[in-house]
C-alpha positions in Angstrom: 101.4 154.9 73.9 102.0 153.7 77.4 104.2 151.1 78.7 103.3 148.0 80.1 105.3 148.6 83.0 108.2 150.6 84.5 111.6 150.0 83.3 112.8 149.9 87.4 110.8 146.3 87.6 112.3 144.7 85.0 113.8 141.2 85.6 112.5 141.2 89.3 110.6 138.0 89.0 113.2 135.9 87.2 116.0 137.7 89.7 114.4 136.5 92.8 114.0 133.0 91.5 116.5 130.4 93.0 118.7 128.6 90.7 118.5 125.0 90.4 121.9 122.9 89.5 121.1 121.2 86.1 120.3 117.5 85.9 123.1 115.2 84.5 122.7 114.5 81.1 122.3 110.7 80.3 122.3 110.2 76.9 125.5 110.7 74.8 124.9 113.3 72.0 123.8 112.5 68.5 126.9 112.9 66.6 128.8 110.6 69.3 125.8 107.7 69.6 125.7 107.4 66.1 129.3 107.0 65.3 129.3 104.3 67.8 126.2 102.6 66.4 127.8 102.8 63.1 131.1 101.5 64.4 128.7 98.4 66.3 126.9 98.2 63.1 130.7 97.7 60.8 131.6 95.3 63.8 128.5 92.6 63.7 128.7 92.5 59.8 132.1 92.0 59.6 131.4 88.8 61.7 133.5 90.5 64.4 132.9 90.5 68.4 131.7 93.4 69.8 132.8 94.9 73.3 130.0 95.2 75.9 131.1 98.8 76.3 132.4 100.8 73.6 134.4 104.1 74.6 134.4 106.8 72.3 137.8 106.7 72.2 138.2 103.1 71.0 136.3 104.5 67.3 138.8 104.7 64.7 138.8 108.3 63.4 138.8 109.4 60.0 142.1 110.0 58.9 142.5 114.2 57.4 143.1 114.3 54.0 
């Protein structure tokens, strides 16, 4: 059965392409927006302000058992 192509080729399209510097990312990831929209969420019901601008950091962590 033939080949579709000589091994010698391979890759030469995707080699000569230029690389492009990735976008910024915007969004925060999942696992870190939703622990701060839970932590927004604890804050309203408990009657308590909530800061304009939550840092990560300022989300209590789970203590290790």
């Amino acid at each position: 059965m033939p080949s579709h192509g000589s091994l010698t080729k391979a890759g030469k399209v995707r080699n000569q392409t230029p690389k492009i510097p990735p976008k910024p990312k915007k969004n925060l990831m999942p696992r870190l927006r939703n622990r701060r929209e839970y932590f927004i969420r604890q804050r309203k019901a408990q009657g308590l302000p909530v800061p304009p601008v939550v840092p990560p950091s300022s989300v209590p962590k789970k203590a290790k058992a």
